[in-house]
Structure formats: C-alpha cells, structure tokens
N, CA, C and O atoms as a GROMACS GRO file, in nm:
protein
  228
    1UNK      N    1   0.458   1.877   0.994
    1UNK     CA    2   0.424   1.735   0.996
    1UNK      C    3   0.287   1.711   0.934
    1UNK      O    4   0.252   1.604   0.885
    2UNK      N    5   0.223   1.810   0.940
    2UNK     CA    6   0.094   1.773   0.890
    2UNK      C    7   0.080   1.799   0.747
    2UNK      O    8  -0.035   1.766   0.719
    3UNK      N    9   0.123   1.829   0.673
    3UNK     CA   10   0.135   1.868   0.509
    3UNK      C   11   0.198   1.749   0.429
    3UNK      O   12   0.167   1.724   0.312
    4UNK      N   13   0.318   1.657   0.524
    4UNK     CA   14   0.309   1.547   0.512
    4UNK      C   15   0.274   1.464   0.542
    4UNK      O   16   0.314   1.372   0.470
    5UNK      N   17   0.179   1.416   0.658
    5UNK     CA   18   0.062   1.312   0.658
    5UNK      C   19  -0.038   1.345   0.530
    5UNK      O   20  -0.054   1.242   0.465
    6UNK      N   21  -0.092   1.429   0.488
    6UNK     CA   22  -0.165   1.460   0.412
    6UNK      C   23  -0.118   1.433   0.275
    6UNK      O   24  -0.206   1.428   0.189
    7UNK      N   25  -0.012   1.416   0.244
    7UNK     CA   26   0.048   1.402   0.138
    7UNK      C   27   0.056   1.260   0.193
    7UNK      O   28  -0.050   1.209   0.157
    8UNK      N   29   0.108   1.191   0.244
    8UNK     CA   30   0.131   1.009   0.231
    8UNK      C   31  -0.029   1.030   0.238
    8UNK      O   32  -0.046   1.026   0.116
    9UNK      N   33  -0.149   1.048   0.285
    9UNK     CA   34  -0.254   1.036   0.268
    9UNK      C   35  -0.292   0.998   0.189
    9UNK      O   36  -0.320   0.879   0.192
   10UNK      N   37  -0.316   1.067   0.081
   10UNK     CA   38  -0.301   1.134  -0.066
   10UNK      C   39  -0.227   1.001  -0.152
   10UNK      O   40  -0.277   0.920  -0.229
   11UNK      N   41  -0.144   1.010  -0.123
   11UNK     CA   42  -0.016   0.865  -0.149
   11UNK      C   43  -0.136   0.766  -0.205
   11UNK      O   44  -0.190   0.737  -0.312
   12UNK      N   45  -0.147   0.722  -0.019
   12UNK     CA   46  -0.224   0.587  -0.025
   12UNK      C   47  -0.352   0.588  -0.152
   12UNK      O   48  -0.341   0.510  -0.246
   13UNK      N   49  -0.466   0.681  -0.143
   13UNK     CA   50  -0.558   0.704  -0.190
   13UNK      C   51  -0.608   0.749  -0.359
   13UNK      O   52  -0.707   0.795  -0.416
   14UNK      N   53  -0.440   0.693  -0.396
   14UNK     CA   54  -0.384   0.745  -0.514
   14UNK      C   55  -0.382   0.536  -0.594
   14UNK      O   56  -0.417   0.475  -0.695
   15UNK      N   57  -0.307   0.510  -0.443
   15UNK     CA   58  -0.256   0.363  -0.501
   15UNK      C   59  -0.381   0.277  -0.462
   15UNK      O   60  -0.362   0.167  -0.410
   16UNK      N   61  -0.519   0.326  -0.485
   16UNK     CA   62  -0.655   0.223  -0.430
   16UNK      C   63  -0.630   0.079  -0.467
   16UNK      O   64  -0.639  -0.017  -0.391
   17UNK      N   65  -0.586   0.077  -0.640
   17UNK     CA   66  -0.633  -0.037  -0.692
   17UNK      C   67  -0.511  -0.144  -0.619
   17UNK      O   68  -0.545  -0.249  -0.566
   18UNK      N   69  -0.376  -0.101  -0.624
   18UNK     CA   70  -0.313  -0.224  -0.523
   18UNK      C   71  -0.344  -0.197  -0.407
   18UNK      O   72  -0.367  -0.287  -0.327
   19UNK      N   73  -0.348  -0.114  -0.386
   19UNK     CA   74  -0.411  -0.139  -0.165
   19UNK      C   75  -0.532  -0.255  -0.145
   19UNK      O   76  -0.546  -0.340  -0.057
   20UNK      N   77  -0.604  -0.226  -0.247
   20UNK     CA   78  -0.676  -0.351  -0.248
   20UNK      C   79  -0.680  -0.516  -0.332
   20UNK      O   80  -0.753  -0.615  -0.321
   21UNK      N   81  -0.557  -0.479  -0.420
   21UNK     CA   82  -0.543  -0.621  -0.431
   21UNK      C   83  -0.477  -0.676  -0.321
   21UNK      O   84  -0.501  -0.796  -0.308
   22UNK      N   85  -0.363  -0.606  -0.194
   22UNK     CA   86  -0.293  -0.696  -0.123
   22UNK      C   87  -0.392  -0.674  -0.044
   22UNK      O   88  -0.388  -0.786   0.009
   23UNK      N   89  -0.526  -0.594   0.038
   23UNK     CA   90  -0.602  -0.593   0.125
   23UNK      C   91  -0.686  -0.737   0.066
   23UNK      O   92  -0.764  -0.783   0.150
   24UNK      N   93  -0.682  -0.782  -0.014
   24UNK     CA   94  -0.764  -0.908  -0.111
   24UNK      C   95  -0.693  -1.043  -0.039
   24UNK      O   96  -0.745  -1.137   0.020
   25UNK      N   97  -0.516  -1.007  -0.075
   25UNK     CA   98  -0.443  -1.115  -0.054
   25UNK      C   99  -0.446  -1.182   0.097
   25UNK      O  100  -0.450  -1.302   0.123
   26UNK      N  101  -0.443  -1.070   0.189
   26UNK     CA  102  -0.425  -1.076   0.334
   26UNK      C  103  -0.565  -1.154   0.366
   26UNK      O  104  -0.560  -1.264   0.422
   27UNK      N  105  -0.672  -1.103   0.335
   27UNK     CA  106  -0.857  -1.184   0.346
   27UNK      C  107  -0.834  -1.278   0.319
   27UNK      O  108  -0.879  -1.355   0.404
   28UNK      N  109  -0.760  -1.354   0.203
   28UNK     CA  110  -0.756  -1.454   0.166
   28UNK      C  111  -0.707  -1.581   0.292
   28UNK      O  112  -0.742  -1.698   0.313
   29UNK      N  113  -0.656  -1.530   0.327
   29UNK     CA  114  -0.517  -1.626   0.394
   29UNK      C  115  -0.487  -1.562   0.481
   29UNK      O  116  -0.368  -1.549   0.509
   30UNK      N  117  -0.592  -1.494   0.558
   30UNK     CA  118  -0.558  -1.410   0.728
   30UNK      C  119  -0.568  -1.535   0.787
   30UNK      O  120  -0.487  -1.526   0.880
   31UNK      N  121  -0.622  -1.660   0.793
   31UNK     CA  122  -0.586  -1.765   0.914
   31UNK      C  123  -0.506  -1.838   0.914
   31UNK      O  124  -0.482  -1.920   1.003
   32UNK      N  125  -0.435  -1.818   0.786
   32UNK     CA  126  -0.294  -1.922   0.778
   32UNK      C  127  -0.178  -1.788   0.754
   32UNK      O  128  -0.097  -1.795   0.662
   33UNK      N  129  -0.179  -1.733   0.797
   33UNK     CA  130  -0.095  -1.565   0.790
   33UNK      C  131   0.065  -1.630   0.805
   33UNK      O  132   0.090  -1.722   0.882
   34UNK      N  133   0.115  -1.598   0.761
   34UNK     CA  134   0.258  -1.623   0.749
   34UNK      C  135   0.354  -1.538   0.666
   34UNK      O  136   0.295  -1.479   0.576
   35UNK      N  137   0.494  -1.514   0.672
   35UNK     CA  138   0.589  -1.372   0.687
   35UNK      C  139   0.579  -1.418   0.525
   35UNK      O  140   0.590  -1.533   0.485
   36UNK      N  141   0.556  -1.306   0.447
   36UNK     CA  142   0.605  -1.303   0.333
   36UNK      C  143   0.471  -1.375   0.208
   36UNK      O  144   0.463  -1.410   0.090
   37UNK      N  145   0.393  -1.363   0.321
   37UNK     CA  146   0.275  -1.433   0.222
   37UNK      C  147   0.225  -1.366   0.072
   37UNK      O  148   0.216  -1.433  -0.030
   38UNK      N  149   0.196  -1.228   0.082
   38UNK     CA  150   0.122  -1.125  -0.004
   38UNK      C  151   0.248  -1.032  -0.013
   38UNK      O  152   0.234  -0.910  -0.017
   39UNK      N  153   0.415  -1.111  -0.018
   39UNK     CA  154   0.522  -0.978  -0.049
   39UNK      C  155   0.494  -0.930  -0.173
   39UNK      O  156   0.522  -0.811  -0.182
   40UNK      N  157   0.445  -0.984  -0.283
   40UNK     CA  158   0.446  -0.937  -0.433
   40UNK      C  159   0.338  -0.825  -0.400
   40UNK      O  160   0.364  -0.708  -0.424
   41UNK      N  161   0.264  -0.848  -0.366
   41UNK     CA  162   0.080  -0.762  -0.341
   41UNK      C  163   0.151  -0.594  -0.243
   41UNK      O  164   0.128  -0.476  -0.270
   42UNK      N  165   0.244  -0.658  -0.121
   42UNK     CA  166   0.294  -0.541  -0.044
   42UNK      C  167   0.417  -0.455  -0.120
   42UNK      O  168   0.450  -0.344  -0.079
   43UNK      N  169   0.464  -0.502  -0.206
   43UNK     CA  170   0.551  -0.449  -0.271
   43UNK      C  171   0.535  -0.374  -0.404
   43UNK      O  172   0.621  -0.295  -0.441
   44UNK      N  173   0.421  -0.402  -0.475
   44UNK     CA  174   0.353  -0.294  -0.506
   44UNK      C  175   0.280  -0.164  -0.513
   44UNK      O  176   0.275  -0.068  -0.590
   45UNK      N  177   0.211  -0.210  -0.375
   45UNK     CA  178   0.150  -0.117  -0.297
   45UNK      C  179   0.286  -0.025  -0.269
   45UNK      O  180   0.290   0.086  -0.321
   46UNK      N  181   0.380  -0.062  -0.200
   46UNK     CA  182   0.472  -0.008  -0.099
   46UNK      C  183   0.494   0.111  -0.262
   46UNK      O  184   0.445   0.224  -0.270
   47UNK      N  185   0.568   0.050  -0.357
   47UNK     CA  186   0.607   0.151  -0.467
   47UNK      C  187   0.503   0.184  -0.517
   47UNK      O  188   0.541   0.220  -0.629
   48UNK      N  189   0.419   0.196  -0.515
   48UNK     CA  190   0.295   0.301  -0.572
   48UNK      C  191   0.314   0.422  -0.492
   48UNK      O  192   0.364   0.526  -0.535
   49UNK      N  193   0.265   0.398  -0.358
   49UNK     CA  194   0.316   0.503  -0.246
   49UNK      C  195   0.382   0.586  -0.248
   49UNK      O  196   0.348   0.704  -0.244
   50UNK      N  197   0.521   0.532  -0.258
   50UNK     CA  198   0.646   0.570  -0.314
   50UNK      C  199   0.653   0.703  -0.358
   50UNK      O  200   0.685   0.814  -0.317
   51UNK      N  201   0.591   0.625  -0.501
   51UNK     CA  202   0.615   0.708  -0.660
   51UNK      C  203   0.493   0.841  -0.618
   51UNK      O  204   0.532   0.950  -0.661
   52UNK      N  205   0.418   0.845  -0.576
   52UNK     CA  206   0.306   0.916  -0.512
   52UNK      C  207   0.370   0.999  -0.452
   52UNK      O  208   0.386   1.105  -0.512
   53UNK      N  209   0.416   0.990  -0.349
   53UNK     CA  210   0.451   1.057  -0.249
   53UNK      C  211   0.582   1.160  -0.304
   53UNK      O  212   0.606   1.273  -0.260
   54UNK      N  213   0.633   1.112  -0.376
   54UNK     CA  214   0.804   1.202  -0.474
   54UNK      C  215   0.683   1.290  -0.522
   54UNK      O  216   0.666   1.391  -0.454
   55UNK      N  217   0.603   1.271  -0.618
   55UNK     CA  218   0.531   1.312  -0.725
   55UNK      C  219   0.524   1.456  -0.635
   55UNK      O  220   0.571   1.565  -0.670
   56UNK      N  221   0.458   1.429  -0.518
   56UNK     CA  222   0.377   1.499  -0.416
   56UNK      C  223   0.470   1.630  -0.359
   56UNK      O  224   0.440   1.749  -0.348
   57UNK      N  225   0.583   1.562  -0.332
   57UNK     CA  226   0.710   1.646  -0.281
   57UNK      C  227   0.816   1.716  -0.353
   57UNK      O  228   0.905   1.775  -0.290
   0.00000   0.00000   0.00000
C-alpha cells in the first residue's frame, strides 16, 4: 500500500499546474460553492492524475 500512496503522491505533484488552477477556481467561489462549479478545473486535474499514475504503474 505504501508504494502506491507514493506513487498517487507523485501523481498529484506531477499535475501542480491544474491542481492549482481548480485550487484557484474553488478560492474563487468557496462562498457561493455549489455541485459542479470548477467540474472543467476538477476534471483536468482528475486526468492528469490519471495519466500520472498509469505512467507510474
């Protein structure tokens, strides 16, 4: 288990530049938060990850 935390780790720290555009989107509009606000921003992120994480495995 731990070779793969370290690897989604890795993942994340791979995909900085969208983790922080949807970490941007969410700041924006954390007091009017609503389902589906930043899906384009999370759905990038989510497949960066992704593609990271195969790469990895």
């Amino acid at each position: 288990m731990g070779k793969r935390l370290a690897s989604i780790a890795k993942g994340v720290a791979t995909c900085s530049s969208t983790s922080a555009a949807y970490g941007q989107c969410v700041a924006r509009s954390y007091k009017d938060a609503h389902k589906d606000m930043c899906a384009k921003e999370f759905d990038a992120f989510k497949k960066c990850v992704q593609e990271a994480i195969k790469r990895k495995w």
